[in-house]
C-alpha positions as CSV (number, residue, x, y, z in Angstrom):
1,X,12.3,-5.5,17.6
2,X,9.0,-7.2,17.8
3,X,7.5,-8.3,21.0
4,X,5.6,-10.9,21.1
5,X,2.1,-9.1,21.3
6,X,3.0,-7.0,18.5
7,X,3.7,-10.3,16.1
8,X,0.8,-11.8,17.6
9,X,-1.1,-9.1,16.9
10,X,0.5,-9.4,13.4
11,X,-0.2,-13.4,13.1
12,X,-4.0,-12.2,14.0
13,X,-4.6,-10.4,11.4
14,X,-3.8,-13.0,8.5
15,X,-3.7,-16.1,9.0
16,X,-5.9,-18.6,7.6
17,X,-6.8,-20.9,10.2
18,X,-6.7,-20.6,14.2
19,X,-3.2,-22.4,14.9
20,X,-1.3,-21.0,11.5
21,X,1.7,-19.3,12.2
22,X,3.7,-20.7,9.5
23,X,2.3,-20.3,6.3
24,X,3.9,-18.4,3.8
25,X,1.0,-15.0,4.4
26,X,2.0,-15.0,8.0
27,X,5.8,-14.9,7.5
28,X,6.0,-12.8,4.9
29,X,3.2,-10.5,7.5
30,X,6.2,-10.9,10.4
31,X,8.9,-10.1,8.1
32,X,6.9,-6.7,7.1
33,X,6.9,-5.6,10.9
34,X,10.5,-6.2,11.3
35,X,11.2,-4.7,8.4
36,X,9.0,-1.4,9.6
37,X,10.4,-1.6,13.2
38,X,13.9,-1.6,11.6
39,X,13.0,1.3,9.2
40,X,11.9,3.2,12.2
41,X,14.9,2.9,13.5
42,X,17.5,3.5,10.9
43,X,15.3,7.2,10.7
44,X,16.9,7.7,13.9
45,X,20.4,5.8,13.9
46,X,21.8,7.5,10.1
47,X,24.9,5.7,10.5
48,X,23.9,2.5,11.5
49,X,25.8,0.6,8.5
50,X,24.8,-3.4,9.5
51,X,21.1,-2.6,10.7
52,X,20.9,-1.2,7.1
53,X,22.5,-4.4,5.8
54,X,20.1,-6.7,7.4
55,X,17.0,-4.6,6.5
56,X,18.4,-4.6,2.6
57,X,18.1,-8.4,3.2
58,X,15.0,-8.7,4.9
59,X,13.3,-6.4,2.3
60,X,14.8,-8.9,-0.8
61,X,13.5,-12.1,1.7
62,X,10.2,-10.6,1.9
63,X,9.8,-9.6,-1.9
64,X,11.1,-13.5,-3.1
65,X,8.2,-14.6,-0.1
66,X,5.6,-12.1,-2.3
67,X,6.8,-13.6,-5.6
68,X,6.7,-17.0,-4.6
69,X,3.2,-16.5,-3.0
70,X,1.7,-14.6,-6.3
71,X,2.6,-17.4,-8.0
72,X,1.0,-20.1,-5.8
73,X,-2.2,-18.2,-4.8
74,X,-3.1,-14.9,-6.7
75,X,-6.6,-14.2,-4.2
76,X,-4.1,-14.7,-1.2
77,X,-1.1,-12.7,-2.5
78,X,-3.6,-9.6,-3.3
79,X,-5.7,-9.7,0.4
80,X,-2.1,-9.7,1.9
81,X,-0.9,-6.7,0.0
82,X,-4.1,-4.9,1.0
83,X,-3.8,-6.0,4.0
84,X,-0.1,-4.9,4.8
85,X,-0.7,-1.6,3.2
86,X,1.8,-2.6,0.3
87,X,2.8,-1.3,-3.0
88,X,1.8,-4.1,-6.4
């Protein structure tokens, strides 16, 4: 789970302007470190069936969120990649 200085931390690092924490870089930037926290997680807990479930969605939201951004904004949609440390 994120704490809140972890996502803040997260928000930091990409937003736009000082008071954005809802634009489409920064969720889909929030959504990666749930998604890694989760990851980390299921390494340890091999069974854990619905944690697996919700990542499998998370990662789908997060790739429609990428999709819909390269579309909209290629210069943004490529700094958040390299920013995240993603694969495209």
């Amino acid at each position: 789970m994120l704490t809140k200085r972890k996502k803040q931390n997260v928000i930091k690092k990409v937003q736009v302007h000082e008071k954005d924490t809802g634009s489409d870089g920064v969720q889909t930037a929030i959504l990666s470190g749930r998604i890694d926290e989760l990851a980390k997680h299921l390494k340890k807990n091999k069974k854990d069936v619905h944690s697996r479930r919700g990542l499998i969605k998370m990662v789908g939201d997060r790739r429609k969120r990428l999709k819909y951004l390269e579309k909209k904004d290629k210069k943004q949609y490529s700094a958040l990649v390299k920013t995240l440390g993603l694969k495209k």
